[in-house]
N, CA, C and O atoms as CSV, one atom per row, in Angstrom:
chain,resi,resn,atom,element,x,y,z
A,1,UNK,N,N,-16.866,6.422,-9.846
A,1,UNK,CA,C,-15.933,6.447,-8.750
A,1,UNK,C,C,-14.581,5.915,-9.222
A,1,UNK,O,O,-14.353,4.987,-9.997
A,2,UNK,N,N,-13.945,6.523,-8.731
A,2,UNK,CA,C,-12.269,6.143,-9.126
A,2,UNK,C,C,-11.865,5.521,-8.245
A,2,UNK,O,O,-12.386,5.874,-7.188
A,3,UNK,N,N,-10.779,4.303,-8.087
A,3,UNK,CA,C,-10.145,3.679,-7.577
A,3,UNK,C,C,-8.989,3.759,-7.352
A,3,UNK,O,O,-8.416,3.333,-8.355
A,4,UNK,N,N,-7.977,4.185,-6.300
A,4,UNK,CA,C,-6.452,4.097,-6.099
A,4,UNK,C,C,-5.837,2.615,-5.202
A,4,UNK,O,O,-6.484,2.129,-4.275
A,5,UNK,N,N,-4.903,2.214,-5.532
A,5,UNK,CA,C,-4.380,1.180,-4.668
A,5,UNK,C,C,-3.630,2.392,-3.382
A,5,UNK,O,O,-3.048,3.455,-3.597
A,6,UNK,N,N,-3.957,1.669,-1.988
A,6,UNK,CA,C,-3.363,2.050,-0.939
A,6,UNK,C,C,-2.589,0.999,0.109
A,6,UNK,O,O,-3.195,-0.032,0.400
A,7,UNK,N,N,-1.268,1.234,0.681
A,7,UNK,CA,C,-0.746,0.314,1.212
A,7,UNK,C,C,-0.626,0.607,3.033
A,7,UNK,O,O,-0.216,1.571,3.679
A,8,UNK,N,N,-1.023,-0.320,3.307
A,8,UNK,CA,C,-1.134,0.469,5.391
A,8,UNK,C,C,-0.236,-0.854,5.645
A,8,UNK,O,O,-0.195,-2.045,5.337
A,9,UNK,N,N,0.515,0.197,6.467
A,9,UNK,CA,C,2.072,-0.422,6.952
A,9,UNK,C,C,1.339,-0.723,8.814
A,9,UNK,O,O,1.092,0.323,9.414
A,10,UNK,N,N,1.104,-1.790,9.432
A,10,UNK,CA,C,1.190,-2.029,10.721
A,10,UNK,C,C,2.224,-2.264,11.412
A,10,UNK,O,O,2.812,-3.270,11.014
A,11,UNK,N,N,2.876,-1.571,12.613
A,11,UNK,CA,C,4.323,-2.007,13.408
A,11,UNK,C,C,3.693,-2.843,14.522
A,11,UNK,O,O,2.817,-2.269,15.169
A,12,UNK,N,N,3.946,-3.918,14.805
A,12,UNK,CA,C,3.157,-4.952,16.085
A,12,UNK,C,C,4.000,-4.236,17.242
A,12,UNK,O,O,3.449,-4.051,18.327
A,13,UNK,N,N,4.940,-3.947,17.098
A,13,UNK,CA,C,6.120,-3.045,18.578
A,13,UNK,C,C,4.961,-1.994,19.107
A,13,UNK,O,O,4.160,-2.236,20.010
A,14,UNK,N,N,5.029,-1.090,18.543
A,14,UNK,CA,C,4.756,0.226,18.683
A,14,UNK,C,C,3.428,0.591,18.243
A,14,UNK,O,O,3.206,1.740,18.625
A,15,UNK,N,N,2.155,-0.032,17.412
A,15,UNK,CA,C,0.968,-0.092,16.900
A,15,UNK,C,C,1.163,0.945,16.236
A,15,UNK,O,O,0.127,1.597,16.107
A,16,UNK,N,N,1.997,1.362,15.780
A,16,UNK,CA,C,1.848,2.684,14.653
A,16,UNK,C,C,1.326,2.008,13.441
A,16,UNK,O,O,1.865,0.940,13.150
A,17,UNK,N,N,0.075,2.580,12.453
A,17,UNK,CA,C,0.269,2.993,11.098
A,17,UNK,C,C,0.364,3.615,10.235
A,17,UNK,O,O,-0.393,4.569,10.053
A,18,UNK,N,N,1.240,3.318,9.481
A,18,UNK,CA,C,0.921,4.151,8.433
A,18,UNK,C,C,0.704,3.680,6.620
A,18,UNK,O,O,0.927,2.616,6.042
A,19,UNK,N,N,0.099,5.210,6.046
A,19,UNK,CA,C,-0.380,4.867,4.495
A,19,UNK,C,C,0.729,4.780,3.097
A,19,UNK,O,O,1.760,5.391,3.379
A,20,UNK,N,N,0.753,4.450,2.314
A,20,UNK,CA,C,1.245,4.682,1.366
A,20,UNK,C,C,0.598,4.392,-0.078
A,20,UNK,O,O,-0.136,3.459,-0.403
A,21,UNK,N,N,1.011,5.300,-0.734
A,21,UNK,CA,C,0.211,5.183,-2.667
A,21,UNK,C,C,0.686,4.203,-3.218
A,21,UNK,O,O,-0.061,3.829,-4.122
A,22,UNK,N,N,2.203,3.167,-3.040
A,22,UNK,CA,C,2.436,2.119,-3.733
A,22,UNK,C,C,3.676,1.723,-2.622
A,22,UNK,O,O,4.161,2.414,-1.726
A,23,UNK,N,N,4.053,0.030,-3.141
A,23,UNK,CA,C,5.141,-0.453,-2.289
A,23,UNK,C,C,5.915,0.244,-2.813
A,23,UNK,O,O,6.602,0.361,-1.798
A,24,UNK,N,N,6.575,0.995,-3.722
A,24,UNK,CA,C,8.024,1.816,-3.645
A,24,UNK,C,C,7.672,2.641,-2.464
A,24,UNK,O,O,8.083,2.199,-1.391
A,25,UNK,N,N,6.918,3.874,-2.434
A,25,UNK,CA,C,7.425,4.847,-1.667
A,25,UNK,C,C,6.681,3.892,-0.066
A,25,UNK,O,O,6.630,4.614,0.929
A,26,UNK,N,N,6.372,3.009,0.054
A,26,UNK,CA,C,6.748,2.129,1.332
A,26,UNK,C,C,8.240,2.365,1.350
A,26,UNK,O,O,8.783,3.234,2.032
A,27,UNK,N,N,8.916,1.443,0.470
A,27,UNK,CA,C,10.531,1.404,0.721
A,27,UNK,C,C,11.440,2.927,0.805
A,27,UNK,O,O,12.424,3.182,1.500
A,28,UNK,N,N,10.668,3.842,-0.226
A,28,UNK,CA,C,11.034,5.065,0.210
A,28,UNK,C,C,11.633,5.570,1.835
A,28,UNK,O,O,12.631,6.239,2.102
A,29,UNK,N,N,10.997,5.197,2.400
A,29,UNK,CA,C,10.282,5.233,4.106
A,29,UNK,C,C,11.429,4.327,5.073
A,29,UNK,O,O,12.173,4.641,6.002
A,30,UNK,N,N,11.105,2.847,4.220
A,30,UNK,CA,C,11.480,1.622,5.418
A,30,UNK,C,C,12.428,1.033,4.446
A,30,UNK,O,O,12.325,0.983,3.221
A,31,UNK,N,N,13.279,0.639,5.144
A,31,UNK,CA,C,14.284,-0.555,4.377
A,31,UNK,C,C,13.565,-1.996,4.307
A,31,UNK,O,O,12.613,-2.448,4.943
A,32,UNK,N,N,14.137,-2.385,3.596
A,32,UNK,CA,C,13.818,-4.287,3.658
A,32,UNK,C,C,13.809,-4.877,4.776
A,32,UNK,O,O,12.935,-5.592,5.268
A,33,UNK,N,N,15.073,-4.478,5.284
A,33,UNK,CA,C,15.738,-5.031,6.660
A,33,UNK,C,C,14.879,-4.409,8.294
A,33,UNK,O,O,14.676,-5.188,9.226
A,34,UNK,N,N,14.545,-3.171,8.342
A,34,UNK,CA,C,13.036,-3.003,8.804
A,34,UNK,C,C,11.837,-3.636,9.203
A,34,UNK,O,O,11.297,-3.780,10.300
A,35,UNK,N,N,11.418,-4.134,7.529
A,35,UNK,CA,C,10.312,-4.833,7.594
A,35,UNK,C,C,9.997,-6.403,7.140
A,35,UNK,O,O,9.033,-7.153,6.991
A,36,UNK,N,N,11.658,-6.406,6.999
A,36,UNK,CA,C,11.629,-8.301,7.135
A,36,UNK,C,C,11.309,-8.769,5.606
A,36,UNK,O,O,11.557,-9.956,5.396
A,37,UNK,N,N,10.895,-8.164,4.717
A,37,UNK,CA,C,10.796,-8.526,3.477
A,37,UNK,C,C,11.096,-7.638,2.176
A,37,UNK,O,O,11.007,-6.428,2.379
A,38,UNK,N,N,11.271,-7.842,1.500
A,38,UNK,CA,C,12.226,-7.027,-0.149
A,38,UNK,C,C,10.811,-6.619,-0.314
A,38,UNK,O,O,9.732,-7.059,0.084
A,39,UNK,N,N,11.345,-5.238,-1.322
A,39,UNK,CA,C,10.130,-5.026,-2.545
A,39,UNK,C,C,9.893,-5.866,-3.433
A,39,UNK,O,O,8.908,-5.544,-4.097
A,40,UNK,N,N,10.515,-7.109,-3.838
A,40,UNK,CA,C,10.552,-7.668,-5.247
A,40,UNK,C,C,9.215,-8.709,-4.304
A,40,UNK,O,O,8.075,-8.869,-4.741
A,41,UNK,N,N,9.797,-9.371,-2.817
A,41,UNK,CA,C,9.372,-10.251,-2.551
A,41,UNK,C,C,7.979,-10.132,-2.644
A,41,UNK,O,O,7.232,-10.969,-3.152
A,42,UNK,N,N,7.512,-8.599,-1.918
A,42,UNK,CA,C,5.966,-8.300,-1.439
A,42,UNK,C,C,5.397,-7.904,-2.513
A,42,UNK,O,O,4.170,-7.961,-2.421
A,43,UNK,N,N,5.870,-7.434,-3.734
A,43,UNK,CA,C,5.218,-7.293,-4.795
A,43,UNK,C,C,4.674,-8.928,-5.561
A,43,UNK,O,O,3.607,-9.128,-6.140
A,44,UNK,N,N,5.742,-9.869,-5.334
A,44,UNK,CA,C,5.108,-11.138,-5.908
A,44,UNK,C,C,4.278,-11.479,-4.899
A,44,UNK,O,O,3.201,-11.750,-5.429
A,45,UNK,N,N,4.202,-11.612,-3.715
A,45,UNK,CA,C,3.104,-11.729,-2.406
A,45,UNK,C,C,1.966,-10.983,-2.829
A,45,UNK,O,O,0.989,-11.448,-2.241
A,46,UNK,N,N,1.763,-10.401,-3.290
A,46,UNK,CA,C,0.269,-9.516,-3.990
A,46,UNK,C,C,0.104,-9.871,-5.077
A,46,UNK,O,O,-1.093,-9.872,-5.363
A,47,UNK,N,N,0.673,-10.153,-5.774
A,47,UNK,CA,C,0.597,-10.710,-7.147
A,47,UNK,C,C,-0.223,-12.122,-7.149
A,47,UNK,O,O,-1.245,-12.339,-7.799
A,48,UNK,N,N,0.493,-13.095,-6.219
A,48,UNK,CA,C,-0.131,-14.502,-6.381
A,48,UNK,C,C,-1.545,-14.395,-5.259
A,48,UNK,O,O,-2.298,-15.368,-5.227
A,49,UNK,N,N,-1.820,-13.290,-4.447
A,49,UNK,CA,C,-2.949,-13.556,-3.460
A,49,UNK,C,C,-4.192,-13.527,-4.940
A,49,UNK,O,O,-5.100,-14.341,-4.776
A,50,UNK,N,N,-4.253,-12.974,-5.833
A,50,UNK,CA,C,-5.111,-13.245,-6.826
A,50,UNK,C,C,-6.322,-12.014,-6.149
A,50,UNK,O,O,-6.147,-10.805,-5.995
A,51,UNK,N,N,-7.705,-12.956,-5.801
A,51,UNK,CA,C,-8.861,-12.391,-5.317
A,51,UNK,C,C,-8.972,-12.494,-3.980
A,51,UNK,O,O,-10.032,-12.164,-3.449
A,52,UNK,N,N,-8.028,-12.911,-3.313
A,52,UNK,CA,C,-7.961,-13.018,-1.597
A,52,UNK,C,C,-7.360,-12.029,-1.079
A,52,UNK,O,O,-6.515,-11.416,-1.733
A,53,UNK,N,N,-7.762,-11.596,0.523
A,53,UNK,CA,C,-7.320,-10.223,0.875
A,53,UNK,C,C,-5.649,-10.427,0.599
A,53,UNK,O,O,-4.919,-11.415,0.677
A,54,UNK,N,N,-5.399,-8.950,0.225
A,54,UNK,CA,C,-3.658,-8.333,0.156
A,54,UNK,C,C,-3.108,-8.491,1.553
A,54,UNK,O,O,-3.127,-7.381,2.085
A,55,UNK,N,N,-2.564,-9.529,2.473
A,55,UNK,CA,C,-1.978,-9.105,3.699
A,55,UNK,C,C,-0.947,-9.981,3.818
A,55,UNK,O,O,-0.917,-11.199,3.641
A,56,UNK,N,N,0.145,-8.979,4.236
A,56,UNK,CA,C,1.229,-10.178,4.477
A,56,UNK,C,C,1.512,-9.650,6.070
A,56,UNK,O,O,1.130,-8.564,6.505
A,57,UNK,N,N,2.344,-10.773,6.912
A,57,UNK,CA,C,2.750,-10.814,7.889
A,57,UNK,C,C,3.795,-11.475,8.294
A,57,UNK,O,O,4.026,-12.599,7.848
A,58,UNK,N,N,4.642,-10.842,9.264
A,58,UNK,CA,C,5.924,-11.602,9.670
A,58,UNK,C,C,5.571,-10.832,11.020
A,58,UNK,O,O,4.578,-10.183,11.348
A,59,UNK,N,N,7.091,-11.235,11.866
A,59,UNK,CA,C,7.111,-10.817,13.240
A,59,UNK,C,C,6.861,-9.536,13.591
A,59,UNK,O,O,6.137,-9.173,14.518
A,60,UNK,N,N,7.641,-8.662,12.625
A,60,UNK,CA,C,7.817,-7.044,13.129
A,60,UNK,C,C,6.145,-6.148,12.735
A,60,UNK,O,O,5.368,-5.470,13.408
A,61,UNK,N,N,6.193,-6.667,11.123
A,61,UNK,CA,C,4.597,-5.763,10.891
A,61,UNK,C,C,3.633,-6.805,10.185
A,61,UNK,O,O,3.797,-8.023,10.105
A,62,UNK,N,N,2.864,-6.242,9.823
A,62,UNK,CA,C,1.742,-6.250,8.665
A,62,UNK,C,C,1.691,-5.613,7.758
A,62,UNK,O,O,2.078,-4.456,7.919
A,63,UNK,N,N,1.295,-5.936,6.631
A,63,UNK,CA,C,1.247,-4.739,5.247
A,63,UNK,C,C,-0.050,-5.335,4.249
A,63,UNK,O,O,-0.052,-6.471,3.774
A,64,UNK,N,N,-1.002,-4.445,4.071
A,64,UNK,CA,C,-1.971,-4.769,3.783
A,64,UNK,C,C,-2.411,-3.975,2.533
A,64,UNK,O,O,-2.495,-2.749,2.601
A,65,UNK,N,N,-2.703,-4.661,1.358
A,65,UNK,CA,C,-3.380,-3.457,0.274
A,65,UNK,C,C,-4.207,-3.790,-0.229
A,65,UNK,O,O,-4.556,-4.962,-0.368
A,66,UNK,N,N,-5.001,-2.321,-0.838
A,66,UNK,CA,C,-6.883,-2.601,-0.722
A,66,UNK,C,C,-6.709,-1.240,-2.036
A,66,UNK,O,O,-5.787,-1.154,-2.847
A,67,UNK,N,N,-7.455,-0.651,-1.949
A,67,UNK,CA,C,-8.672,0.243,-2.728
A,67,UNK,C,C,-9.046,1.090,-2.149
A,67,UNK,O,O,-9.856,0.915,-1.239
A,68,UNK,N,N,-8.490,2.533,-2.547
A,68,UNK,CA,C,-8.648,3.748,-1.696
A,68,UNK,C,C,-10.093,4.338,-2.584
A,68,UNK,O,O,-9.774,5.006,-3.568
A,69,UNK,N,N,-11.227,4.222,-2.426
A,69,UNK,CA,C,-12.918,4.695,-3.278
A,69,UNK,C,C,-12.553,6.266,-3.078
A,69,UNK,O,O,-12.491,6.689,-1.924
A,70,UNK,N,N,-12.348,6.999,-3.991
A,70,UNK,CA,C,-12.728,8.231,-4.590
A,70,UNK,C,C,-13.534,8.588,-5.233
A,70,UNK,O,O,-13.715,7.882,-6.225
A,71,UNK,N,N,-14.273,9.570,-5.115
A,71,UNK,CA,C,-15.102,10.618,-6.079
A,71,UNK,C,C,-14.440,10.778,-7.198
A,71,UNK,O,O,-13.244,10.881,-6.923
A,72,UNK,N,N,-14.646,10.856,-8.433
A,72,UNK,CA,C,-14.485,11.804,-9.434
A,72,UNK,C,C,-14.929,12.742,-9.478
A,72,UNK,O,O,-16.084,13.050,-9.183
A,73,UNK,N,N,-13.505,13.823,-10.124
A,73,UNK,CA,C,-13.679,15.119,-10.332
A,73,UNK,C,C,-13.193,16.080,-11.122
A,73,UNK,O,O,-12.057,15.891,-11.558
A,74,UNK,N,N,-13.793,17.132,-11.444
A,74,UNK,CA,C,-12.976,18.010,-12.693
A,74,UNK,C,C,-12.092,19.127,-11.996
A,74,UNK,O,O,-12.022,20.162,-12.658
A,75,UNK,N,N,-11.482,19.126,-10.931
A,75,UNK,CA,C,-10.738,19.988,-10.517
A,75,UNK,C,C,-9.109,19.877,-11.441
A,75,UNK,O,O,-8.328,19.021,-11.857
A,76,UNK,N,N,-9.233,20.976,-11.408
A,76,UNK,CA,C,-7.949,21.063,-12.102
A,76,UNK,C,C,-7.766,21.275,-13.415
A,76,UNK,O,O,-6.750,21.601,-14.028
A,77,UNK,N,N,-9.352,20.953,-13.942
A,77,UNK,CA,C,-9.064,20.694,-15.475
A,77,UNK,C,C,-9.533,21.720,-15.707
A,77,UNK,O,O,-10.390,22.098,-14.909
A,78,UNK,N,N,-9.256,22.469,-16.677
A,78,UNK,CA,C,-9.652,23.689,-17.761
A,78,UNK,C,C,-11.005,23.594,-18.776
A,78,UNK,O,O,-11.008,23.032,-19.871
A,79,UNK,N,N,-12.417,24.438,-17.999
A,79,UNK,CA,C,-13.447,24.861,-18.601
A,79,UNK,C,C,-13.062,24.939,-20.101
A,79,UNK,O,O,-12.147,25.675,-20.470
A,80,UNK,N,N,-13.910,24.025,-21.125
A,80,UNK,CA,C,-13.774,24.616,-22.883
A,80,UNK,C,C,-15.231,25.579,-22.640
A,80,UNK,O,O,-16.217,25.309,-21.954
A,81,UNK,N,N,-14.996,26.556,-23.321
A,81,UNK,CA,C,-15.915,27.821,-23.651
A,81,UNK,C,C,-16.942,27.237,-24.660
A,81,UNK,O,O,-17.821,27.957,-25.133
């Protein structure tokens, strides 16, 4: 099984979420000013949680990252004869 990091953006306003493949294309999306914290900041915020859940929180959201469990698979790849 393959493993991807996934990032789920919570809005406490509006209960929207949503996914993302890494904190850049989060910021892609949302500004800093948005979500109350920098990329540099929330990347060291995951960095020091170590083995404890990924979640940070302030007033506006939540941002949480985990382990998206995939299948492995040979799609895509080219049959050798």
């Amino acid at each position: 099984m393959a493993n991807r990091s996934i990032i789920q953006l919570h809005f406490f306003a509006t209960g929207d979420y949503e996914f993302f493949g890494s904190p850049a294309a989060l910021y892609d999306i949302h500004s800093s000013e948005d979500l109350l914290i920098s990329q540099k900041s929330l990347n060291n915020y995951f960095s020091k949680c170590g083995d404890a859940p990924k979640v940070y929180r302030n007033a506006v959201c939540e941002i949480r990252k985990g382990d998206l469990y995939t299948k492995a698979s040979n799609r895509g790849r080219k049959k050798e004869n």
